[in-house]
Structures are given as C-alpha cells and as structure tokens.
N, CA, C and O atoms as a DFTB+ gen file, in Angstrom:
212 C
 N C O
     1  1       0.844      -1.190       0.000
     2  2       0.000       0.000       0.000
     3  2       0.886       1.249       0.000
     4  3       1.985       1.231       0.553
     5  1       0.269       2.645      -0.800
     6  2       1.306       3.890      -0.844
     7  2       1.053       4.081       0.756
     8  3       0.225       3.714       1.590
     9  1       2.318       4.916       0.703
    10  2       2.686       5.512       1.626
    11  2       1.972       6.836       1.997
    12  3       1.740       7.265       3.127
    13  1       1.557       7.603       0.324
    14  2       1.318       8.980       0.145
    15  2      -0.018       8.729       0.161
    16  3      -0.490       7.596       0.260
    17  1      -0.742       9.876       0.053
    18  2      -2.029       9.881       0.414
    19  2      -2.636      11.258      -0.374
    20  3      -1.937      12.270      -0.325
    21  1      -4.015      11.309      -1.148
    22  2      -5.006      12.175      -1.792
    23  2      -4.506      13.404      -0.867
    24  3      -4.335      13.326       0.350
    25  1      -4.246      14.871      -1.884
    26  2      -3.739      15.998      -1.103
    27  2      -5.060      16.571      -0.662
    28  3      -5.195      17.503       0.131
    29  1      -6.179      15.792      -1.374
    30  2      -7.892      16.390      -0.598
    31  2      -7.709      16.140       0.578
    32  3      -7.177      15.162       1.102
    33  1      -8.436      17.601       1.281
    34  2      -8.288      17.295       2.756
    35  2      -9.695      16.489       3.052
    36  3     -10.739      16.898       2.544
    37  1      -9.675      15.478       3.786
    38  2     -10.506      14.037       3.770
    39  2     -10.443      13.167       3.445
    40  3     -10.791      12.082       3.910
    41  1      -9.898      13.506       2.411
    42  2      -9.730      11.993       1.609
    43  2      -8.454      11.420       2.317
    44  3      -7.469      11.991       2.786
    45  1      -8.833       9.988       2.227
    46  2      -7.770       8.680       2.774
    47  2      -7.470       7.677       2.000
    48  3      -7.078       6.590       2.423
    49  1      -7.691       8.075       0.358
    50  2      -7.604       7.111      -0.379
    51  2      -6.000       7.363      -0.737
    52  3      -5.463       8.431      -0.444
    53  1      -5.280       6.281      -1.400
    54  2      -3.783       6.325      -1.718
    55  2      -3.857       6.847      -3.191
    56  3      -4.612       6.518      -4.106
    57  1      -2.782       7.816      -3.137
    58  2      -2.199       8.561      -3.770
    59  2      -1.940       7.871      -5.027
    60  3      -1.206       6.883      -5.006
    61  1      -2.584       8.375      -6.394
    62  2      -2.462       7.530      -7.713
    63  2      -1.836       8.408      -8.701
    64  3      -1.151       7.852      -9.560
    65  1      -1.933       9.510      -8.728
    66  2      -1.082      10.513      -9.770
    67  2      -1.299      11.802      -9.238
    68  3      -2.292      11.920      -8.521
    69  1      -0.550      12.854      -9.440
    70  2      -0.571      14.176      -9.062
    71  2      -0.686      14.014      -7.573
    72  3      -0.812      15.191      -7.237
    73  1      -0.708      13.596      -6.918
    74  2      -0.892      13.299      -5.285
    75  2      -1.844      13.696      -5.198
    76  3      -1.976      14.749      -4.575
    77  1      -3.200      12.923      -5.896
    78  2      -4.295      13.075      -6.311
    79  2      -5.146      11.294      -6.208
    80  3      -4.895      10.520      -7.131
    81  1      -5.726      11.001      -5.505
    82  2      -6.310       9.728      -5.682
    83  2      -7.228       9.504      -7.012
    84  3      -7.769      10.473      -7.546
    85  1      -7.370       8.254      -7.493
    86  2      -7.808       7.979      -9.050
    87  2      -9.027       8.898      -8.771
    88  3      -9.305       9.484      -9.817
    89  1      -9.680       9.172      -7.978
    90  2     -11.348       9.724      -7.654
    91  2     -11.200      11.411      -8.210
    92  3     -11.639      11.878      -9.261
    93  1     -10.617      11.943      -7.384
    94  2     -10.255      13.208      -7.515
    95  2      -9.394      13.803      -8.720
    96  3      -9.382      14.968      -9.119
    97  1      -8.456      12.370      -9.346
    98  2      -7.945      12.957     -10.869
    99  2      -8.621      12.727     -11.395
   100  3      -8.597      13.380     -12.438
   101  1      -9.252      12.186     -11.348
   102  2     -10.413      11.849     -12.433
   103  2     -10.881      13.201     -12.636
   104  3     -10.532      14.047     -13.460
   105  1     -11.917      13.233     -11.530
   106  2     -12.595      14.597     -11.363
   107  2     -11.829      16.237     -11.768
   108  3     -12.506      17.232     -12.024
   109  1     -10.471      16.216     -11.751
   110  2      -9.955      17.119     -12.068
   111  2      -9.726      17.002     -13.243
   112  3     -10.219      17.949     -13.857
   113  1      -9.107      16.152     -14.014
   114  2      -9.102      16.337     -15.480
   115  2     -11.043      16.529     -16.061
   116  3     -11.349      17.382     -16.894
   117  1     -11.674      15.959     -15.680
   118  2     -12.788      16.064     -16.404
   119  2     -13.776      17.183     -16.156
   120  3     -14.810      17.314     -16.811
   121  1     -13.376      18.029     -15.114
   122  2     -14.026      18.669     -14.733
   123  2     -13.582      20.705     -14.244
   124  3     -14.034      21.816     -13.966
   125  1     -12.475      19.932     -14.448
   126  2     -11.063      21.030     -13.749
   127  2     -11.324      21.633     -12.040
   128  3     -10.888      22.665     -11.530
   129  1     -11.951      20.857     -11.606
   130  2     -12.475      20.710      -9.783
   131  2     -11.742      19.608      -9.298
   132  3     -10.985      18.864      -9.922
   133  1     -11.950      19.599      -8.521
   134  2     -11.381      18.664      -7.145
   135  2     -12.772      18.087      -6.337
   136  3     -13.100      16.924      -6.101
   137  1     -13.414      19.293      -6.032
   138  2     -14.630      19.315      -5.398
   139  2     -15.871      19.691      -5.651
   140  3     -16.084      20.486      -6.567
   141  1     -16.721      19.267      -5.009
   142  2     -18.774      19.485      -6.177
   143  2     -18.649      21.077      -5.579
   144  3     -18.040      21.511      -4.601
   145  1     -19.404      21.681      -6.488
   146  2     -19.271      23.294      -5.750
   147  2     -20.727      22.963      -4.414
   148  3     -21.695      22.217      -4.561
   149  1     -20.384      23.799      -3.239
   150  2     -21.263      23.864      -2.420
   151  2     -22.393      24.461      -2.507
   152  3     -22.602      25.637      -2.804
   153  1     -23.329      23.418      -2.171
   154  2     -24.907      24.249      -2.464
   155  2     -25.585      25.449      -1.401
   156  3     -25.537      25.631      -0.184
   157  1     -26.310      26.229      -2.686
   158  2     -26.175      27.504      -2.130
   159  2     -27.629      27.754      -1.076
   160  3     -28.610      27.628      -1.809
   161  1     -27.879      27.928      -0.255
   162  2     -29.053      27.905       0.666
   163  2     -30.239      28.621       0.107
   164  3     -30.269      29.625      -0.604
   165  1     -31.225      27.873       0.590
   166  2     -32.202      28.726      -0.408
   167  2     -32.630      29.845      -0.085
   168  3     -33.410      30.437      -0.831
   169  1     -32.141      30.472       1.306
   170  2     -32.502      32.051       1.388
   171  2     -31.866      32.912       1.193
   172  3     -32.193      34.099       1.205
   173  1     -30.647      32.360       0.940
   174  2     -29.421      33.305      -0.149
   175  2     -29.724      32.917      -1.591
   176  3     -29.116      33.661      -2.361
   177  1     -30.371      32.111      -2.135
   178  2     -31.297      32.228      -3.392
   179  2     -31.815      33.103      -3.253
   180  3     -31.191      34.106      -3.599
   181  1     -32.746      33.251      -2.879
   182  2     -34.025      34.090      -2.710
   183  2     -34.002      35.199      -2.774
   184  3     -34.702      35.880      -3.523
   185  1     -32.811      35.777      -1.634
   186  2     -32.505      37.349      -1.412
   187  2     -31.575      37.784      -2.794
   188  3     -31.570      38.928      -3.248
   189  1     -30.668      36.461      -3.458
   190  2     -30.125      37.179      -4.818
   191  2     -31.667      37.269      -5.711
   192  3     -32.225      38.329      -5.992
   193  1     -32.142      35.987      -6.039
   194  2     -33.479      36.843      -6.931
   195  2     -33.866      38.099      -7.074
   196  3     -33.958      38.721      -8.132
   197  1     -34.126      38.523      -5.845
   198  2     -34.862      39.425      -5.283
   199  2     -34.310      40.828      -5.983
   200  3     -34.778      41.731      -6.677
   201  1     -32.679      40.372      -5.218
   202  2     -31.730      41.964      -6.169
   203  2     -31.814      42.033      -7.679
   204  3     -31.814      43.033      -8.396
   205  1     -31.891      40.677      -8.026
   206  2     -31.639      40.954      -9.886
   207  2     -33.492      41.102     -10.275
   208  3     -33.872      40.848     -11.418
   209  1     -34.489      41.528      -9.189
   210  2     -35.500      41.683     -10.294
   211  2     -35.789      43.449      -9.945
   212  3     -36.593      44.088     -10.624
C-alpha cells in the first residue's frame, strides 16, 4: 500500500497521480475541480433573486 495519500483534505484514499487519488484525478481532469461546488441555501437564493429583479 502507498505511503502517500489524496492531497484532498478528507480523503484517505492512496495517492495515484498528481498526489491526487484515481477519484479526484479523475474529477480534475474532467471537470477542472477537485470538489462538487457547495450548495447555495435557499434564502441566499431568494434574497439574490430578489436583487436581480
């Protein structure tokens, strides 16, 4: 087993390229992320609506 380890902080999977686990290169070449963007709450929806009408 590697030694090295996914530079995502959480991740505990072993290190497969870029010091990047297969999950996360993946995701970075195909996506150019690392991570899902965080979802935005729906009353900070709401209040942006609100400004753009």
């Amino acid at each position: 087993m590697s030694d090295h380890y996914c530079h995502v902080i959480g991740c505990c999977k072993p290190a497969e390229s870029e010091g990047l686990c297969a999950s996360h290169f993946t995701r970075a070449l195909i996506y150019g992320q690392m991570r899902s963007a965080a979802p935005r709450p729906a009353v900070a929806h709401a209040v942006s609506m609100r400004a753009d009408a």
